[in-house]
C-alpha positions in Angstrom: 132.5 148.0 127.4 130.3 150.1 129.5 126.8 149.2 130.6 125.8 147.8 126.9 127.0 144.7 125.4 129.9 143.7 123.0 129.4 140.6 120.7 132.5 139.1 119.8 132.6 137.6 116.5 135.9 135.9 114.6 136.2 137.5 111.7 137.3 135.1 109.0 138.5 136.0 105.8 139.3 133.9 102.2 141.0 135.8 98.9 143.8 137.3 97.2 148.6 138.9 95.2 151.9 139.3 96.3 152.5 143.2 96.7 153.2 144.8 99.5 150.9 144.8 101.9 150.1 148.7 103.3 147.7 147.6 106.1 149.6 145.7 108.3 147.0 142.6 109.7 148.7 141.2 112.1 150.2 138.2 111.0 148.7 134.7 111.8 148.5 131.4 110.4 145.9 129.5 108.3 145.2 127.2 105.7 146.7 129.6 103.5 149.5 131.6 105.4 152.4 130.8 107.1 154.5 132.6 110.1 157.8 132.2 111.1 159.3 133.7 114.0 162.7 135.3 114.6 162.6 135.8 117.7 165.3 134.8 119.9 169.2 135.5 120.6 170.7 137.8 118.4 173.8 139.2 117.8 175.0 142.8 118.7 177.0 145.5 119.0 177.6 149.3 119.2 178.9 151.9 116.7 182.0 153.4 118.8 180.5 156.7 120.0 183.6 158.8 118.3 182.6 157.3 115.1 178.8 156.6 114.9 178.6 156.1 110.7 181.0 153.2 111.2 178.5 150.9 110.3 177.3 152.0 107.3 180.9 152.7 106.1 182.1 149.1 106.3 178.9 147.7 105.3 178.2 146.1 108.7 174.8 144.9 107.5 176.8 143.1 104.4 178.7 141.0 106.9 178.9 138.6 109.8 179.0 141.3 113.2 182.5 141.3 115.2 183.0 141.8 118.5 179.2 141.8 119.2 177.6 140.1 122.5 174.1 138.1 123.1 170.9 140.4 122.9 167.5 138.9 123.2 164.5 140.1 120.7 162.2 141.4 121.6 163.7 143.4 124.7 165.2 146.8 125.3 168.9 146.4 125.1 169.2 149.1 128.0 169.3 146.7 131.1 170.5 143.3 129.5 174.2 144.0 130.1 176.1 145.3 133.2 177.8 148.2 131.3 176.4 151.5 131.8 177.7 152.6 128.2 175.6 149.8 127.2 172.1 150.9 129.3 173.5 154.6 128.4 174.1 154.9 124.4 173.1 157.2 122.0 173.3 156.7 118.6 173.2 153.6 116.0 173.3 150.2 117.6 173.1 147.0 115.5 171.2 143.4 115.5 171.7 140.4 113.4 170.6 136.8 112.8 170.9 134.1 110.5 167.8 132.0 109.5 166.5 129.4 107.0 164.0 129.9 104.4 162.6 126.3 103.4 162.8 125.6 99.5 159.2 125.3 99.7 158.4 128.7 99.6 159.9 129.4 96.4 158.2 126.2 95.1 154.7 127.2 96.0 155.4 130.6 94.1 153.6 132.8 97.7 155.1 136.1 98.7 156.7 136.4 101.8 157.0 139.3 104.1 159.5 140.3 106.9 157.4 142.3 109.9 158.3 144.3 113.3 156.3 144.9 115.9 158.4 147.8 116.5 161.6 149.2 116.9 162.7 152.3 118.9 163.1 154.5 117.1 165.1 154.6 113.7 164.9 151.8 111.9 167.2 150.2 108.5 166.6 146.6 108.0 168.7 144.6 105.4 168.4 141.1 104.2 171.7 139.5 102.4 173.0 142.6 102.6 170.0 144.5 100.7 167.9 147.6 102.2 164.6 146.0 102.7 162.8 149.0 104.3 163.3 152.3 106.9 161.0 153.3 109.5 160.9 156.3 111.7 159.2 156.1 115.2 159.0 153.1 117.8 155.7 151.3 119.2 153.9 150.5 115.5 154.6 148.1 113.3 156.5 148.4 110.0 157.1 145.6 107.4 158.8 145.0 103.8 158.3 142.5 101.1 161.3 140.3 100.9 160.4 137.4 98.3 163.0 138.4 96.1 165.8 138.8 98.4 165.7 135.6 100.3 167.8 132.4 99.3 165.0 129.1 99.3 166.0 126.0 101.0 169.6 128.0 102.3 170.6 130.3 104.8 169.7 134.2 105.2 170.7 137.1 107.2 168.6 139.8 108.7 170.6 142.8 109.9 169.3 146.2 111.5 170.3 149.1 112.2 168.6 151.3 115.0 169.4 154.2 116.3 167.3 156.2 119.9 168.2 159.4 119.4 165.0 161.8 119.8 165.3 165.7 118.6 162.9 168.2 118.2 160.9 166.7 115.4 161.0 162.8 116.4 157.9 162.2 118.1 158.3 162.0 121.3 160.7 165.1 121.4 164.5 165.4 123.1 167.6 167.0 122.6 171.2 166.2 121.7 174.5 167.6 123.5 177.7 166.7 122.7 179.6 166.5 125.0 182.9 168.2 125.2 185.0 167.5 128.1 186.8 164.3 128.0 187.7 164.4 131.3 184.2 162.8 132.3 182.6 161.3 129.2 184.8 159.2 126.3 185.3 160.9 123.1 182.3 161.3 121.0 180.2 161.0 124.0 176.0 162.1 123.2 173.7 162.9 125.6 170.1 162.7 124.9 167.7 164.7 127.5 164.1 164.8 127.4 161.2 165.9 129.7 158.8 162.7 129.9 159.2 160.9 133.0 160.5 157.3 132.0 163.3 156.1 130.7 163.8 155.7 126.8 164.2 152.6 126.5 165.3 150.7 122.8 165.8 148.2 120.9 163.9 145.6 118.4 160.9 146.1 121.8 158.5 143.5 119.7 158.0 140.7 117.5 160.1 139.7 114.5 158.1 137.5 112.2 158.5 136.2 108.4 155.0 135.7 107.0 153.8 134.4 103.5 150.6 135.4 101.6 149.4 133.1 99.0 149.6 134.8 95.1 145.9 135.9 95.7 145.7 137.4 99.1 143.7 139.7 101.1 145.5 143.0 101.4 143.5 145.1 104.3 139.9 144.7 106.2 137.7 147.4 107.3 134.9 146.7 110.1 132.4 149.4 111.1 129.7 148.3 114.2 126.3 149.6 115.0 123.5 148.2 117.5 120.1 149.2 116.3 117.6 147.4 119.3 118.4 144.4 119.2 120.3 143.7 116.5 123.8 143.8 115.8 125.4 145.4 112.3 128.0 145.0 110.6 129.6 146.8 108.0 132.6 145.6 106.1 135.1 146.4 103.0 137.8 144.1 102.1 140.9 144.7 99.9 142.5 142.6 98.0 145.3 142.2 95.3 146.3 139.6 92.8 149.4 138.9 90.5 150.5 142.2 89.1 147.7 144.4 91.1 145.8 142.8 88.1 142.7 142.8 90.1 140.1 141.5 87.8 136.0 143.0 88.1 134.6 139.2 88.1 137.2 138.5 92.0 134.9 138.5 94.6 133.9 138.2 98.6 132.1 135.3 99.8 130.9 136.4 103.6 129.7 133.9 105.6 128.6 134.1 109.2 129.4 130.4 110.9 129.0 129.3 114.8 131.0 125.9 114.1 129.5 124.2 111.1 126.6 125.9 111.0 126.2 129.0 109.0 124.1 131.7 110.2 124.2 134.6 107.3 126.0 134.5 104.5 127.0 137.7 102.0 128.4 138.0 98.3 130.6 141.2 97.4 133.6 142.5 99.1 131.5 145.4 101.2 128.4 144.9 102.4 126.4 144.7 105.9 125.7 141.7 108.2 122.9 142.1 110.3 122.9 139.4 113.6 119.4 139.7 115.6 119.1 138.1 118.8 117.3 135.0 118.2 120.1 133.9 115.5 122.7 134.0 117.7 120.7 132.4 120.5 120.1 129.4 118.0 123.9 129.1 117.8 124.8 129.3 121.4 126.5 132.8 120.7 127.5 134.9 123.7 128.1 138.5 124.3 131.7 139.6 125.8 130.5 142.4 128.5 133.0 144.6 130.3 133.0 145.1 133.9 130.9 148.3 134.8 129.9 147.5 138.2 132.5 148.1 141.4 133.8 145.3 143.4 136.1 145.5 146.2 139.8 143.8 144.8 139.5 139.8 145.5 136.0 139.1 145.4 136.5 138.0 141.6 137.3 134.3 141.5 140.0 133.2 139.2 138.0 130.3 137.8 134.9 132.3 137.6 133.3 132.8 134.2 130.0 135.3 133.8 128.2 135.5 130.7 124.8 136.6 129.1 123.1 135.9 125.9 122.5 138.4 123.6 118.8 138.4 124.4 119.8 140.9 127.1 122.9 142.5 126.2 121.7 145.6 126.0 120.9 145.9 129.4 123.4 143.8 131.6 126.0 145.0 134.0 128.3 141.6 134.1 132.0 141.0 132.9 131.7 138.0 130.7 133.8 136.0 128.6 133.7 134.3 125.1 132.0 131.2 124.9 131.5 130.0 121.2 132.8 132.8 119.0 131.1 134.0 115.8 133.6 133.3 112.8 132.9 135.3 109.8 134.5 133.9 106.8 135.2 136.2 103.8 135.9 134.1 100.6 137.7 135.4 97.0 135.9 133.3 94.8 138.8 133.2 91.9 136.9 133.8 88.2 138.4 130.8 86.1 137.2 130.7 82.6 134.1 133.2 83.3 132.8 130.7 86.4 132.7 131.8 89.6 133.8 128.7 91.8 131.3 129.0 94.8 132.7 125.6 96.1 135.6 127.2 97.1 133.8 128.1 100.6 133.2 124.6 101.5 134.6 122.4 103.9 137.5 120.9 101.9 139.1 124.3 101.7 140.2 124.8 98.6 140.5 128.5 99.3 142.9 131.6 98.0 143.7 133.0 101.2 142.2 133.2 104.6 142.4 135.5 107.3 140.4 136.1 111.0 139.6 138.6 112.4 137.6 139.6 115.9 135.1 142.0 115.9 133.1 143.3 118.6 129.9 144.7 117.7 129.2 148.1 119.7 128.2 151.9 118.9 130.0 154.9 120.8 128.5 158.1 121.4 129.3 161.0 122.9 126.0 162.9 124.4 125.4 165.8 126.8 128.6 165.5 128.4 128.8 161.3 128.6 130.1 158.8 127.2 127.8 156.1 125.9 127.9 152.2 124.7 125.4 151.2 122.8 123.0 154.2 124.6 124.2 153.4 128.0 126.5 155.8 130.0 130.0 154.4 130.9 131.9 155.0 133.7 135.7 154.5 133.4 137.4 153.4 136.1 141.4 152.8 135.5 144.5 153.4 135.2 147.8 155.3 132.8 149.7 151.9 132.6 153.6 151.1 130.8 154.9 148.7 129.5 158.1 148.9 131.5 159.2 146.5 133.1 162.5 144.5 135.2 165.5 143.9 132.7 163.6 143.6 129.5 162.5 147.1 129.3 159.8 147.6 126.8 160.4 144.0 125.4 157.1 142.0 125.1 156.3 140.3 128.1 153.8 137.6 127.9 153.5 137.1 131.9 153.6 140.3 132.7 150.7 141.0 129.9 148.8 138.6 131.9 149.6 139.7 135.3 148.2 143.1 134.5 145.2 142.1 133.4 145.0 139.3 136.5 145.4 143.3 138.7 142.8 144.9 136.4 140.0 142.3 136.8 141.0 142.1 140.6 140.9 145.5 141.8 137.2 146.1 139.7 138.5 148.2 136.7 137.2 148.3 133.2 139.7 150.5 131.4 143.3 152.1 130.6 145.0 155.0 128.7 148.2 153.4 126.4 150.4 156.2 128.8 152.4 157.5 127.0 152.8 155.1 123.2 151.0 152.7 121.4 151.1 149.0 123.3 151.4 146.1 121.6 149.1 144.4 119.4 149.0 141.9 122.0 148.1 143.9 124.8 145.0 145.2 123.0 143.8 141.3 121.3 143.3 140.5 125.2 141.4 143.5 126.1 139.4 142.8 123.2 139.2 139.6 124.7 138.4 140.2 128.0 136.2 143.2 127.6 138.7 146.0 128.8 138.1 149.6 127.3 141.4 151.1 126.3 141.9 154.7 125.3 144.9 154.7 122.5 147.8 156.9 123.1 149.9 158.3 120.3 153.8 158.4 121.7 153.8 162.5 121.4 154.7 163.2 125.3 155.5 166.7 126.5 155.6 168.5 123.0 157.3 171.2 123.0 158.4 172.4 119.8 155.7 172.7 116.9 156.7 173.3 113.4 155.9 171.8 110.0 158.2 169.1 110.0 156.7 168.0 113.3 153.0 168.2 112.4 153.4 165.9 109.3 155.5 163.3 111.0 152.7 163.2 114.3 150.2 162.6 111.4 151.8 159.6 109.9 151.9 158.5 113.6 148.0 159.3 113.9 147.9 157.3 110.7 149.6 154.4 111.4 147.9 154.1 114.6 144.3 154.0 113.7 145.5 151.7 110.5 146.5 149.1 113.2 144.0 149.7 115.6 140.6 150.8 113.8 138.9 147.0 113.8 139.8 147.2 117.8 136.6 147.0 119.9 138.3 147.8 122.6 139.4 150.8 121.7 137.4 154.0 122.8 139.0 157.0 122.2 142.1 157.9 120.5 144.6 160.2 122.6 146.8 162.8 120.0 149.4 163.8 122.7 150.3 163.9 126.6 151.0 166.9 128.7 151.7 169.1 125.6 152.8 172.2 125.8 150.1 174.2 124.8 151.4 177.7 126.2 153.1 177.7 123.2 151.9 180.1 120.4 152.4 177.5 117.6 150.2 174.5 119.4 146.7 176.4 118.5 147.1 176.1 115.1 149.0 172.5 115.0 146.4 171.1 117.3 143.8 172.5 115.2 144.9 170.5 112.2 146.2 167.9 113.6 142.3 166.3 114.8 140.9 167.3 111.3 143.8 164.4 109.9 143.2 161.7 112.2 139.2 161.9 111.8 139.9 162.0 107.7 141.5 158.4 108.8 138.9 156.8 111.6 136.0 155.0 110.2 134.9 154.4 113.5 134.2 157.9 114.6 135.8 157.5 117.7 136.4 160.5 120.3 139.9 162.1 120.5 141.4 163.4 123.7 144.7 165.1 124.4 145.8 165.7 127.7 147.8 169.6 128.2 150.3 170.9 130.9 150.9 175.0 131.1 148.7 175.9 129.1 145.2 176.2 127.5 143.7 172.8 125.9 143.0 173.8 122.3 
């Protein structure tokens, strides 16, 4: 990103408990974890707009749906149908699926976890007809621990309820009228205006996953980057949990640093700081990932065309370049049995606790006499406000067209975007990491309006939640607090005043904050 140089490194990581896990790393599979997707056709249906409790009163989520229709997940349920009370509604709409749980799972003794990528906006989730977990707020993820409701080597049933209504304390604001004249709209008929300029779309907009964490498992990892000349640093802090959160002094990190099967730098302790100089990666065929900072007319970038540098001059270089061999950093629990640490857990037969990888880019931001800099070189953004809209399935993750923006990016010469007006997905920002695209993170609080209390405290768990997901991101630059807020208004002086103050409390990476203002004075 920017005229300095990114080294992408895999972040790998061994250890350990079943608890629920706070930090939210995105799920993946390894030797030691499992995923299982739920993605797919669901069932669904309405609550009749004259009675929108419905639901709840007849225990909807303790049965098998009636008179529901096909909805895919992830999508927004707007546009899938040809009803316009379907692409219209306001209020609680619901979603179920059956699915298997192998008898396996309660054999090996693991915890297992059910995770959103998000749902707009109100979320209740049940399995077998128990609450599982609520969330308020679309585009971040929320999850819920889920090993003692399932039935092993049977059939289960995941039901939510979700409901798009915005008011003047949902983040990003709207308002409700009821309508009144049944002439024009049915009974019970809500309308939900709002001043942003797309469409609110809803639904389960992102992936549905089941995931399993060994009894010993890594609960959270925090990466902090720094370039001093030419080397690259490190700093890292891993969590963990065991059995009972009985996490015992002796548990340990192992961090290695391995390009294939050949280990550069190795670390005990669960923080610490790996230093990379040049000539180590050079002996490993390491490469640097290098945004594009230099403009080229859209075209001239071949599809098959792959640029790269060595860290010897990444520093320095003005190229877009790709991974070649990627760093893997491997972070191992050693388990204390009977006083002993076992060290051979880190070898190659993997007799590990728990495993987890991670990318990194190594970079340092600064922000200096009006510029901002990657590692000490000025960086000139040039890019767009995206969305994530798109034909028929709304906000739903779209693979191709994930892809086909970044095909437009590279093509027309840019290097960066603003998240306009919401977090992406997690998958939108792994491929900028990826392909070295600086990204400038949006919270979802469009056209404020109204600032109270209530408001300010539920924009900071947004703020919170965000840079949880999103602080080991190298592609992120910047975090954005709001869009086009009203900041006329008498109240935003203070709120904005505190509301920066949180979200630093909360970024190890130091990162800039901007927030964008309409009618009135930035604060």
């Amino acid at each position: 990103m920017g005229n300095g140089g990114i080294l992408l490194v895999c972040f790998c990581v061994l250890l350990g408990s079943a608890a629920i896990t706070s930090a939210l790393l995105y799920p993946q599979e390894s030797e030691t974890r499992e995923v299982k997707t739920l993605d797919g056709i669901w069932k669904f249906r309405l609550s009749p707009p004259n009675k929108p409790d419905q639901g709840f009163d007849e225990e909807w989520y303790d049965n098998e749906l009636k008179e529901w229709i096909n909805m895919p997940v992830p999508s927004s349920y707007n546009d899938i149908t040809v009803h316009a009370n379907v692409r219209d509604y306001v209020g609680w709409v619901w979603y179920q699926r059956d699915f298997f749980v192998p008898k396996r799972w309660q054999q090996d003794n693991i915890g297992v976890y059910l995770r959103f990528g998000s749902i707009h906006y109100t979320a209740i989730v049940y399995v077998n007809g128990r609450l599982v977990t609520e969330h308020y707020g679309g585009h971040l993820p929320f999850q819920g621990e889920v090993t003692n409701l399932l039935n092993y080597g049977a059939s289960n049933r995941v039901s939510v309820a979700v409901n798009n209504t915005l008011t003047t304390h949902t983040i990003p604001q709207g308002s409700v009228i009821h309508t009144n004249d049944t002439d024009m709209y049915p009974e019970g008929y809500i309308l939900n205006t709002y001043t942003f300029d797309f469409f609110n779309y809803a639904g389960i907009h992102r992936p549905v996953v089941l995931y399993t964490v060994p009894q010993n498992y890594i609960d959270d990892i925090t990466i902090q980057t720094d370039v001093e000349g030419e080397t690259g640093i490190i700093k890292y802090e891993v969590s963990h949990n065991t059995v009972g959160n009985d996490v015992k002094e002796s548990d340990h990190c192992k961090v290695l640093v391995i390009s294939g099967s050949k280990v550069l730098l190795e670390n005990i302790g669960c923080s610490g700081e790996l230093r990379i100089h040049k000539r180590q990666a050079m002996v490993a065929s390491v490469h640097a990932c290098i945004p594009r900072t230099s403009i080229q007319a859209p075209g001239n970038i071949s599809p098959t065309s792959e640029s790269v540098i060595s860290l010897s001059n990444y520093n320095n270089t003005h190229i877009v370049g790709h991974i070649v061999q990627p760093v893997t950093l491997v972070l191992i629990l050693d388990y204390r049995f009977d006083g002993k640490i076992e060290v051979f857990l880190v070898s190659q037969d993997g007799n590990y606790l728990d495993i987890y990888s991670l990318h990194v880019g190594i970079r340092k931001l600064d922000w200096k006499n009006g510029s901002l800099k990657l590692n000490h070189k000025a960086v000139y953004l040039r890019g767009f406000g995206k969305h994530e809209d798109s034909n028929i399935r709304g906000k739903g993750l779209d693979f191709p067209l994930i892809v086909r923006d970044y095909n437009l990016i590279e093509w027309v010469g840019a290097n960066s975007f603003r998240t306009s007006h919401y977090p992406y997905a997690e998958e939108i920002l792994e491929m900028a990491d990826m392909l070295g695209i600086m990204v400038i993170d949006e919270s979802p609080a469009v056209n404020l309006d109204v600032f109270d209390e209530v408001l300010l405290e539920r924009h900071k768990r947004v703020m919170e939640e965000l840079v949880q997901r999103d602080k080991n991101r190298a592609c992120v630059i910047m975090w954005s607090l709001s869009n086009e807020a009203r900041t006329l208004r008498q109240q935003a002086g203070p709120y904005y005043r505190l509301l920066p103050s949180n979200t630093d409390s909360r970024d190890v990476q130091n990162l800039h904050f901007t927030s964008l203002y309409f009618g009135g004075q930035m604060v």
